[in-house]
C-alpha positions in Angstrom: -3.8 -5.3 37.1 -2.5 -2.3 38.9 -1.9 0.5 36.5 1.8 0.7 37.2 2.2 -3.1 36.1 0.3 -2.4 33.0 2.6 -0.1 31.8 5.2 -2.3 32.7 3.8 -4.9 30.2 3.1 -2.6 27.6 6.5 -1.0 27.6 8.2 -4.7 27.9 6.1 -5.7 24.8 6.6 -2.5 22.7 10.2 -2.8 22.9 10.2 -6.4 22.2 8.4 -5.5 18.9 10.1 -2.2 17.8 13.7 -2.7 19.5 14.1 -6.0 19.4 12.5 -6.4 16.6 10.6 -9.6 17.1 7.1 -10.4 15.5 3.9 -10.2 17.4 3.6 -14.0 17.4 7.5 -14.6 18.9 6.0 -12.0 21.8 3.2 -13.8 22.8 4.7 -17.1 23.1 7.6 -15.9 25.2 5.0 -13.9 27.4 2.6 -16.6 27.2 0.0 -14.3 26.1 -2.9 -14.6 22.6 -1.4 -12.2 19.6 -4.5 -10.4 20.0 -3.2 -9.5 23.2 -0.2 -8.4 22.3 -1.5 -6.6 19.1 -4.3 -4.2 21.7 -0.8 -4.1 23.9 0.5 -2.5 21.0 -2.3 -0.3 20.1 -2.6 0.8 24.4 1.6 1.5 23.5 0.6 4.5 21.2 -2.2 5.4 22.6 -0.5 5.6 26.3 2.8 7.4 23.7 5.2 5.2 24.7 5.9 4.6 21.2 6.5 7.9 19.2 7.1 7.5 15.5 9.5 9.9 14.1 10.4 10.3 10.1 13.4 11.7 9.2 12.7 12.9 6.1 16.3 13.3 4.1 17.3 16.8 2.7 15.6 18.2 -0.3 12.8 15.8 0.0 9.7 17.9 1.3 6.7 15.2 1.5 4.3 17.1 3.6 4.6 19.9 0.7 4.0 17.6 -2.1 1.0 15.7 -0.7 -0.6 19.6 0.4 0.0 20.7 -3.1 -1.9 16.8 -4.0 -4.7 17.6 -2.0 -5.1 21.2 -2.8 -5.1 21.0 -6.5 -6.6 17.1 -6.7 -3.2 16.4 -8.5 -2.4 12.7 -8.9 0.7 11.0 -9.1 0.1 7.4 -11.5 2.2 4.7 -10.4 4.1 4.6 -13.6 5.6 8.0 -13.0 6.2 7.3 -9.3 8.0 3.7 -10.6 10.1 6.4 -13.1 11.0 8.6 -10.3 12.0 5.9 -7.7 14.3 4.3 -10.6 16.4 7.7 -10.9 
């Protein structure tokens, strides 16, 4: 497969999962490919970044300096008080 078309079919598949929001499964059939296909189609979309992840992490949240504190200091949060916190 010439390089050109194989980005093709990685883009057409990585939109069909993340925009369109249909399940690897749903993919295949309509493309008449296996899901493991489509699945290292997926993987090839990240690795090739045609799929870029962004968090948009909401205002006065600040994960990234939580979890360095975490790792820093060995802290650990139980799931009781994350269940406490998440009920606020």
């Amino acid at each position: 497969m010439a390089r050109l078309d194989e980005l093709r079919l990685i883009t057409r598949v990585a939109r069909m999962y993340y925009e369109q929001g249909l399940r690897q499964p749903e993919s295949a059939a309509q493309l008449d490919l296996s899901q493991a296909t489509i699945s290292r189609l997926l993987t090839r979309a990240d690795e090739e970044a045609i799929v870029r992840i962004t968090i948009g992490t909401p205002v006065g949240v600040h994960s990234e300096f939580e979890e360095r504190l975490q790792r820093t200091y060995a802290l650990v949060t139980d799931q009781a008080t994350a269940r406490a916190l998440l009920a606020l």
